[in-house]
C-alpha positions in Angstrom: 104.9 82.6 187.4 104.0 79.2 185.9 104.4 77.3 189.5 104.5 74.4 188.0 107.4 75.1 185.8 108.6 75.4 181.9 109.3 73.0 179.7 112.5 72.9 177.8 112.1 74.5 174.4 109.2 76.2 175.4 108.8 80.1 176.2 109.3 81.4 179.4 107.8 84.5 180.8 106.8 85.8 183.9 104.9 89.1 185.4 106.0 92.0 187.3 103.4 93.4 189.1 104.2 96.9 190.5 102.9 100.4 191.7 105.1 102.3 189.0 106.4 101.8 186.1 110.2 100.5 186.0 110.8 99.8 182.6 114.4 98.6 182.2 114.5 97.1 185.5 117.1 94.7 185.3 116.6 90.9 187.1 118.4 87.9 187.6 117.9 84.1 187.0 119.3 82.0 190.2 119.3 78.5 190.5 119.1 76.3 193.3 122.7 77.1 194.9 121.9 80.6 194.5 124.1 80.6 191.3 123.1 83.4 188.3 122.3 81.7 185.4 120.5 84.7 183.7 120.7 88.2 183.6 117.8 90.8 181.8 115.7 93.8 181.9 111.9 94.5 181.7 110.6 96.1 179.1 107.6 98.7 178.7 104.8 98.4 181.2 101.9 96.1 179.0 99.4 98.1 180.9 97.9 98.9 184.2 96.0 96.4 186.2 94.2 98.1 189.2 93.9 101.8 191.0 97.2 100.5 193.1 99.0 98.0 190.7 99.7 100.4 187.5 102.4 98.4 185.9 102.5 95.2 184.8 105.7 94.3 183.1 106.8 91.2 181.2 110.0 89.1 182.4 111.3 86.7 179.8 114.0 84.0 180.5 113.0 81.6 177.8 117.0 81.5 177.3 117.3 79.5 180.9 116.9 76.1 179.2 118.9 73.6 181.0 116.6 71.3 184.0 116.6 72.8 187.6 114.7 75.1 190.2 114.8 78.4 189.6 113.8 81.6 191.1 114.0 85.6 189.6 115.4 88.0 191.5 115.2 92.3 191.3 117.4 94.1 193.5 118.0 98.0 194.1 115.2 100.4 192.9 112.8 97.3 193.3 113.3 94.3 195.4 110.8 91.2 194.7 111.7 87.6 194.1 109.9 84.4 192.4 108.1 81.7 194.2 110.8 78.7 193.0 109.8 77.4 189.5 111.2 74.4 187.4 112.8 74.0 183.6 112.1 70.0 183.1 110.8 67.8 179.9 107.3 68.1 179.4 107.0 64.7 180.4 108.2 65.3 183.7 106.3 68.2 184.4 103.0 67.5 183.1 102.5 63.8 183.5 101.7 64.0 187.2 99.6 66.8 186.6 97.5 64.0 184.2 97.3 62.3 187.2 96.4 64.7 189.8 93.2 65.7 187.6 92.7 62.0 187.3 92.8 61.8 191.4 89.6 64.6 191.3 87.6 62.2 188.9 88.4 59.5 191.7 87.1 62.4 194.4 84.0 62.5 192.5 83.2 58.9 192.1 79.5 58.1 193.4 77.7 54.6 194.2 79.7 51.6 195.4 82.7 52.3 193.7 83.7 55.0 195.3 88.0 55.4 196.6 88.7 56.4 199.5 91.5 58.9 198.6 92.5 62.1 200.3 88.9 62.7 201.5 87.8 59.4 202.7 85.1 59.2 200.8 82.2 56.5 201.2 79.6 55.2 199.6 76.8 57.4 198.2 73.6 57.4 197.0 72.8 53.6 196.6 69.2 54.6 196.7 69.9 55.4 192.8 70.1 52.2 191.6 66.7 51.9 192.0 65.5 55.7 190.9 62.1 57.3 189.9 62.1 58.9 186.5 60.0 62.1 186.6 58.8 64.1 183.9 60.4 67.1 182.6 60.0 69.7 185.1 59.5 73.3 184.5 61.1 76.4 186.3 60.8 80.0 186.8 62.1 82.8 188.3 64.6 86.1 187.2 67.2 83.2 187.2 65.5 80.3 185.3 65.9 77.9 187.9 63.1 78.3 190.3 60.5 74.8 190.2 57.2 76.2 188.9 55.1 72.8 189.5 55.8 69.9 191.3 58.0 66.8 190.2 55.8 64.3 188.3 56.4 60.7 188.3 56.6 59.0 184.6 58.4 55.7 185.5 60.8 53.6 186.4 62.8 52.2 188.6 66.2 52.9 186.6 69.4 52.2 187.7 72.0 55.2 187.6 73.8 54.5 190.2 77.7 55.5 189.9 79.2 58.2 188.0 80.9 61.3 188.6 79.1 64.4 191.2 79.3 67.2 188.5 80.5 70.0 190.7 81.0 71.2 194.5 77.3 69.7 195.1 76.0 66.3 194.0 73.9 66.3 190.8 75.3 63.8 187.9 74.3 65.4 184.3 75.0 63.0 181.4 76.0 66.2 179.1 79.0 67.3 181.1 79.9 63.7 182.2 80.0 63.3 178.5 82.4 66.0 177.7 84.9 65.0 180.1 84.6 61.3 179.2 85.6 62.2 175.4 88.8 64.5 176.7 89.9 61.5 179.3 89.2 59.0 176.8 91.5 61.0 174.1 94.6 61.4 176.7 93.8 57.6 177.0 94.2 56.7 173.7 97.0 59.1 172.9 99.0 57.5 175.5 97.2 57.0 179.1 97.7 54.7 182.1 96.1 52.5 184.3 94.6 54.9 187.1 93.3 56.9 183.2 92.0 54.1 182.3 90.2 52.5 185.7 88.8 56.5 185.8 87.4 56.4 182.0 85.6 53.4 182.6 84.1 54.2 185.6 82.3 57.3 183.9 81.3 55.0 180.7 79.4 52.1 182.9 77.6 55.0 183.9 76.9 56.4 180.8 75.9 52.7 179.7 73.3 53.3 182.5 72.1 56.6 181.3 71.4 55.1 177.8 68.7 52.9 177.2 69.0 52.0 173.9 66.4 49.4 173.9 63.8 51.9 174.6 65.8 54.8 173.5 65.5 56.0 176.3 68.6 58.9 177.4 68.7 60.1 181.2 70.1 63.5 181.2 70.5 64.3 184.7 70.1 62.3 188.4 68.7 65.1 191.0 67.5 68.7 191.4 69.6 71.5 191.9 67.1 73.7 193.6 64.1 73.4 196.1 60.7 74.7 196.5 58.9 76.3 199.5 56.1 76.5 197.4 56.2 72.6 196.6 57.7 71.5 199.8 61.0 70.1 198.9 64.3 70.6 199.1 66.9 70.3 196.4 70.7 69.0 196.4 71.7 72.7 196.9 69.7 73.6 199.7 71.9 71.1 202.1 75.1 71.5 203.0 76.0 67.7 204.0 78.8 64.9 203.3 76.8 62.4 200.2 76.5 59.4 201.9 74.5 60.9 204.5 71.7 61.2 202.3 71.6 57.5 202.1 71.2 57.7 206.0 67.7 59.9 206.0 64.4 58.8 206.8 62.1 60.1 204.9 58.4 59.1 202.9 57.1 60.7 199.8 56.3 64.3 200.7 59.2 64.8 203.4 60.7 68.4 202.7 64.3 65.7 201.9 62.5 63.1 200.1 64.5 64.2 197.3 67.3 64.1 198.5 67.3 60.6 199.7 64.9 59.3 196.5 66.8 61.4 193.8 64.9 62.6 190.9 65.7 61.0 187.6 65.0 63.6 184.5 64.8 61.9 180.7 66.1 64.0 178.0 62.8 63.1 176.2 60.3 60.6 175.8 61.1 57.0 175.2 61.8 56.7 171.7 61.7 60.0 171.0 64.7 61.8 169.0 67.5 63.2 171.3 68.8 66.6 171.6 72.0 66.4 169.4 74.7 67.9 171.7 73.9 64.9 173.8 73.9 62.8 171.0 76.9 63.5 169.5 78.7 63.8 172.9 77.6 60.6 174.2 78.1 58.9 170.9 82.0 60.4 170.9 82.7 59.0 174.5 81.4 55.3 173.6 83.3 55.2 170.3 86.4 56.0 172.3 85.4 53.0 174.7 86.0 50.9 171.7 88.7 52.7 170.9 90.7 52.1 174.1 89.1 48.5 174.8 91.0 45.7 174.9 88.2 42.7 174.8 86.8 42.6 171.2 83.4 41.9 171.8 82.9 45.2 175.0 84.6 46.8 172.1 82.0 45.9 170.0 79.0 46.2 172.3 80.2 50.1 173.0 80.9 50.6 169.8 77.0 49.5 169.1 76.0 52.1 172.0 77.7 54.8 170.1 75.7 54.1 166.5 72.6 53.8 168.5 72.1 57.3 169.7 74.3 58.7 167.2 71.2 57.8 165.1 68.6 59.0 167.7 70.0 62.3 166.9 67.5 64.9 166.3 68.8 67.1 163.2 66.0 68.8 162.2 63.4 71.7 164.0 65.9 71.1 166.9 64.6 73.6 169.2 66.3 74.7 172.9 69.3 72.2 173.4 68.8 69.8 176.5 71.9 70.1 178.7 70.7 70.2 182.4 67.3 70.9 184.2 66.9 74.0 184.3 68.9 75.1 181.1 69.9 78.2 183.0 72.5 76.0 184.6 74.4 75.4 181.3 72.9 77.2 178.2 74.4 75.4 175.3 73.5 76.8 171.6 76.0 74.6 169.7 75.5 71.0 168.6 77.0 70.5 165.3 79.9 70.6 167.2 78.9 67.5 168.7 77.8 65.8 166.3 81.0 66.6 164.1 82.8 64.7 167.2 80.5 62.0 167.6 81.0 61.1 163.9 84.7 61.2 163.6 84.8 59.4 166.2 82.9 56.0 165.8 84.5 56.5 162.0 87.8 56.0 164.4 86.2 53.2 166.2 84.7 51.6 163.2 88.1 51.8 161.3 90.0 49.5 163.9 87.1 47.3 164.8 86.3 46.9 160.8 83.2 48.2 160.8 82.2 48.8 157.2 80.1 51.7 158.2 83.3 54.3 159.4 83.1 55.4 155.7 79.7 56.8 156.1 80.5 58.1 159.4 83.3 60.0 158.4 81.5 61.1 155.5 78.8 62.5 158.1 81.8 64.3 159.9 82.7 66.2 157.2 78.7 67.1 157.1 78.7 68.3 160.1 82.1 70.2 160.1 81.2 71.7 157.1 77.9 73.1 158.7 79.4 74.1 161.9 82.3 76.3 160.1 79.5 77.9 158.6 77.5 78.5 161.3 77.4 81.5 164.2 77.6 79.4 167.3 80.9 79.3 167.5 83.3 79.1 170.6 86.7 77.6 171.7 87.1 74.2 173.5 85.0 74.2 176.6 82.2 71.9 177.6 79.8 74.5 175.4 82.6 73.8 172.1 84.1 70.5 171.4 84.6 71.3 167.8 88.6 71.4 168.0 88.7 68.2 169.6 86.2 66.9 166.2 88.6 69.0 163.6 91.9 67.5 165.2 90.8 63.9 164.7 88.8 65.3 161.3 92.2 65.9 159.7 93.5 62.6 160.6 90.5 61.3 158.9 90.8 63.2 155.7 94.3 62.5 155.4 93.2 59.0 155.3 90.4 59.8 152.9 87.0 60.3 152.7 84.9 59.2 149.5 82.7 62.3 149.3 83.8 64.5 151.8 82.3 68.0 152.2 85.1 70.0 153.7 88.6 69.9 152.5 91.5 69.3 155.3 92.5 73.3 154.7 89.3 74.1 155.8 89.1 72.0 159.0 92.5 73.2 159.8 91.4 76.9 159.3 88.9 76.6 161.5 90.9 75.3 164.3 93.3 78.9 163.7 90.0 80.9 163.8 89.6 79.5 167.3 93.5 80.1 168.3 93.1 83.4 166.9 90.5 84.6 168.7 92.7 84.1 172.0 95.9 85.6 170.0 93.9 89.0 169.4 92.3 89.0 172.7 95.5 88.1 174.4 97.6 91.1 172.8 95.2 93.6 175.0 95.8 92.3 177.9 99.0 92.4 180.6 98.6 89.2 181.8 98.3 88.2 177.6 95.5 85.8 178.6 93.3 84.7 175.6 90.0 84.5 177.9 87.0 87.1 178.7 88.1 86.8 182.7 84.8 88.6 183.6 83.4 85.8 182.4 82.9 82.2 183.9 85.1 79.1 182.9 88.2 81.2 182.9 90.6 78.3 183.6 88.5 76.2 181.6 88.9 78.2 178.3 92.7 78.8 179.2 93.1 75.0 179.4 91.4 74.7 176.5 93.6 77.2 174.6 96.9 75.3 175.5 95.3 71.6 174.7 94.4 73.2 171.3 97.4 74.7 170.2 98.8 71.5 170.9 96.6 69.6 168.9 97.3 72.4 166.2 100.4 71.5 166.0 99.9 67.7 165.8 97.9 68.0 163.1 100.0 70.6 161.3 103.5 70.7 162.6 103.1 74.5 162.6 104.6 75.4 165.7 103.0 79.3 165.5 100.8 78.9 168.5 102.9 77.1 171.0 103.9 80.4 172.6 100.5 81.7 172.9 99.4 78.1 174.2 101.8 78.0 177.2 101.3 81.3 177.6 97.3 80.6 178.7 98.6 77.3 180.6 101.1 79.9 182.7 98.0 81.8 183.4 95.9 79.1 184.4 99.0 77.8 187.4 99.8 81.2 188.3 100.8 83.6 185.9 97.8 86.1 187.0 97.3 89.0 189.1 96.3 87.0 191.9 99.3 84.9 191.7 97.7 81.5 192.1 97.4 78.5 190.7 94.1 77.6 189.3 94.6 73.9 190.6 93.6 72.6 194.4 96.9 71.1 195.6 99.1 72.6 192.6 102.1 75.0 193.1 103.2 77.1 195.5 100.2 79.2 196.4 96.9 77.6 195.2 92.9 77.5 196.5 92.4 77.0 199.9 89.0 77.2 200.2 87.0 75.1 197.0 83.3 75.5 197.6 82.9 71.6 197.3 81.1 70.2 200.2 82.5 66.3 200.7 86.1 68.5 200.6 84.7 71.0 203.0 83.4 68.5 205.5 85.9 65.8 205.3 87.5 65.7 208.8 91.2 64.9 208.8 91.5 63.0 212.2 95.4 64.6 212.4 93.5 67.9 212.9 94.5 68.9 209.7 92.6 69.8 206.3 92.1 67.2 203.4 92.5 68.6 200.3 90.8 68.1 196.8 93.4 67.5 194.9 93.7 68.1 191.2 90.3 69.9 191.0 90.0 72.9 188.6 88.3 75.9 189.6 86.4 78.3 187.8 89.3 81.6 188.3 88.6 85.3 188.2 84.4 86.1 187.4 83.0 89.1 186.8 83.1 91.2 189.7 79.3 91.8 189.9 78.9 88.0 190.2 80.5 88.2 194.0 77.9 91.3 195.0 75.6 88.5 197.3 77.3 85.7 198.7 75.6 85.4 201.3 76.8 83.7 204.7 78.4 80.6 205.2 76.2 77.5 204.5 74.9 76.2 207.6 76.7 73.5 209.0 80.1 74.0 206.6 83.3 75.2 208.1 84.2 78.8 207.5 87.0 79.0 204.8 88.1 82.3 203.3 91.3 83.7 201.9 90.6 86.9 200.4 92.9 88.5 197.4 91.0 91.4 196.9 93.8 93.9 196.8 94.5 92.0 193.1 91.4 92.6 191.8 91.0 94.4 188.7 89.7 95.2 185.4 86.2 94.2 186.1 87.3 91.0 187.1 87.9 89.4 191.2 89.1 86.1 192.3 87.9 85.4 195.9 89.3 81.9 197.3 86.2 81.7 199.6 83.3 78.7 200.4 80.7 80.8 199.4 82.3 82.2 196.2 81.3 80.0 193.4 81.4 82.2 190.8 85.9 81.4 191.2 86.3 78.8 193.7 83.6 75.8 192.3 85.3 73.2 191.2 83.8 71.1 187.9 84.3 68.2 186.4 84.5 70.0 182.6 86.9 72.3 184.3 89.2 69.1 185.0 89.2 66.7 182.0 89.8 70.3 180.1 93.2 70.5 182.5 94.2 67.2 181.8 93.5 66.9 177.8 96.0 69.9 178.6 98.4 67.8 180.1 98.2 65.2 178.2 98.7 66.6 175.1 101.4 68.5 176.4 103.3 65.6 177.9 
């Protein structure tokens, strides 16, 4: 089941996981005095799942439309109920679920301005307001990320302190930050609220940071994932520790944790140099919306001046091996036009309510871009490697507007955005769960979130309502409609992950004896199961967590709510603002 619930209007459909097949199995619909509201039967099994679970079977009740808690019922030959679910408006359903994921931004706030919250979280890593920039460094290794030299100092001191951690560890990377600044800024904009708001301008100040624009000068990332016997240092992944006890170490240069007090500070390039375009484009997206959503005219202004700046740093030509993250193992992105598509529209948007006389040219250079991308092969769905149907659904409003020039027609745009949908459609018709995602692959919850946010914004833009099905459809999966039967969401539904490998959540004592919980985080979901083959043991000095599902595990795929299991259980900040454009869009 969706544990969150189902809107009014909107399908609802459940799964019957079973041994055998019982097509025709009839079920009920009670509500919350135990009164039947709906009676139905299963139909054909949609496939088999595992060696034990054969049958998975389909339950719809999209005809149980009136607002309550419900649960469904099979009796006699089979005997299984429901965790309780709710039919409510959208709006009540889905808003507070904008502000849990809004409550994990504020869980992964570093520097002073960090909240408190469910973890108690304190101040971290005030030694990066006064941070060493090093030169590019280089990495080796089956897995690419492996240091094959030491760090090399170039410069600074540069303040980046603030931000968002990216994941379960502590690294900031301006690529990622970037993505999830454009989704929260969109829900903003679209109709957000103050906690939104506070949130989305925490991550821009430090986006404002990570772009020097008098030097051109863009930092893409603040520490080092991974150590180096050879070099004799550690990296942020090597320590299992709460963040603001690296603020607490003694250490000089050459100390095995020097860099992990004295965080490394990695440019995207030289100063002045052309930047990589998916970082362009990104970063030029979330400062246009900054202008968008600003109130004062002239920090309006001055962001909207940050976006043009590196939107024309952008390096368009002989682009070469994208710069996401050191290594580029970690997130291997091979589109950019995307980016740039979105950066574009975007300060057009800005530029059009600030009356800028350059939005003509920029959304001129949307279309460009748009029109290149639909051409091109790189092509994915919404996730942080994809932003193109976030660019096409603000595109459209664009061209509706008109363009002087344009290169792509609105039809086209629009297309483009079905491709995407259709992709899941035909994937989803294969499979019992009738999830749209690879889930042997990684960002399974991601790209299910991203599914349901774009059907939406389909349908915004078109009034088509062809997709919704198929959009709440990957939403159900994502908060529990899955073999597992849990929610992708810490804190969310009936049964959701105990166990996020996320070290300030791990380590966060709860002085009632208890367990503080990360609420609103997005996981990863089911992986490939040869991604689980070496786990390893518990990191030293984290407390053992593990809650294993195994006996759901199945074609290829395995969900394993444990510390160690990152491949399912990491929770990311992409992940998140992909849940809560979700949300939003949904509210």
């Amino acid at each position: 089941m969706d544990q969150v619930g189902y809107a009014t209007g909107e399908a609802k459909v459940g799964y019957l996981l079973g041994t055998q097949a019982v097509s025709g199995a009839p079920f009920t619909v009670v509500d919350s005095g135990g009164r039947t509201v709906h009676s139905g039967k299963v139909g054909a099994s949609l496939g088999s799942w595992n060696s034990k679970y054969k049958a998975v079977h389909q339950v719809d009740f999209s005809k149980v439309d009136k607002a309550g808690t419900y649960q469904v019922k099979f009796a006699g030959k089979i005997t299984a109920q429901s965790p309780s679910f709710k039919v409510d408006s959208a709006g009540a359903l889905f808003q507070p679920l904008v502000q849990a994921t809004t409550e994990f931004f504020q869980a992964q706030r570093d520097g002073r301005n960090v909240i408190p919250g469910r973890l108690d979280r304190k101040q971290a890593h005030l030694t990066d307001a006064k941070a060493t920039v090093y030169a590019e460094p280089k990495f080796k290794g089956d897995g690419g990320d492996v240091p094959a030299e030491p760090l090399k100092p170039v410069g600074g001191p540069v303040d980046v302190e603030g931000g968002w951690f990216d994941a379960g560890d502590f690294v900031k990377f301006t690529s990622n930050t970037a993505y999830s600044l454009a989704e929260l800024g969109y829900v903003q904009r679209t109709g957000g609220n103050a906690q939104l708001l506070a949130e989305f301008k925490h991550g821009l100040d430090w986006l404002d940071k990570a772009w020097d624009a008098n030097s051109r000068t863009l930092y893409a990332q603040v520490g080092i994932g991974t150590g180096s016997e050879e070099f004799g240092f550690l990296g942020d992944h090597d320590v299992w520790r709460l963040p603001e006890a690296d603020d607490q170490l003694t250490v000089k240069p050459g100390d095995e944790q020097y860099f992990i007090k004295y965080r490394p500070v990695f440019p995207a390039g030289p100063a002045g140099s052309p930047v990589s375009p998916n970082l362009a484009g990104r970063v030029a997206a979330a400062f246009a919306l900054g202008a968008q959503v600003e109130q004062d005219p002239q920090r309006a202004k001055r962001y909207l001046e940050e976006a043009a700046s590196i939107f024309a740093a952008a390096k368009t030509t002989s682009v070469g091996e994208l710069v996401t993250a050191f290594p580029h193992a970690y997130y291997p992105e091979s589109s950019w036009l995307d980016d740039m598509e979105l950066g574009a529209a975007q300060l057009a948007l800005a530029g059009r309510k600030l009356g800028d006389a350059r939005s003509a040219t920029w959304a001129k250079q949307a279309t460009q871009w748009a029109k290149q991308y639909i051409a091109s092969t790189a092509k994915d769905t919404l996730n942080l490697y994809d932003t193109s149907a976030l660019a096409h659904a603000e595109l459209v409003g664009l061209l509706r507007q008109g363009i002087p020039g344009a290169q792509v027609t609105e039809k086209q745009v629009i297309d483009d955005l079905k491709r995407q949908l259709n992709s899941g459609v035909q994937r989803a018709s294969g499979s019992p769960f009738r999830t749209g995602v690879e889930i042997t692959s990684f960002d399974a919850a991601s790209k299910s979130f991203g599914f349901a946010a774009t059907a939406r914004l389909y349908r915004a833009v078109t009034g088509d309502k062809s997709y919704d099905a198929f959009g709440v459809q990957q939403r159900n999966f994502a908060l529990g409609s899955n073999a597992w039967g849990i929610s992708l969401v810490v804190g969310v539904g009936a049964t959701n992950p105990k166990c996020p490998h996320h070290q300030a959540a791990n380590l966060a004592g709860d002085p009632n004896g208890g367990k503080r919980v990360l609420y609103g985080a997005v996981i990863n979901g089911p992986n490939g199961a040869e991604n689980f083959a070496d786990l390893g043991e518990m990191p030293p000095g984290a407390i053992p967590c593990s809650n294993s599902l195994t006996a759901f595990d199945g074609q290829g795929s395995r969900f394993f709510d444990d510390l160690r299991s990152w491949p399912s259980s990491e929770p990311a900040i992409d992940f998140t603002s992909t849940a809560l454009l979700a949300f939003g869009v949904s509210r």
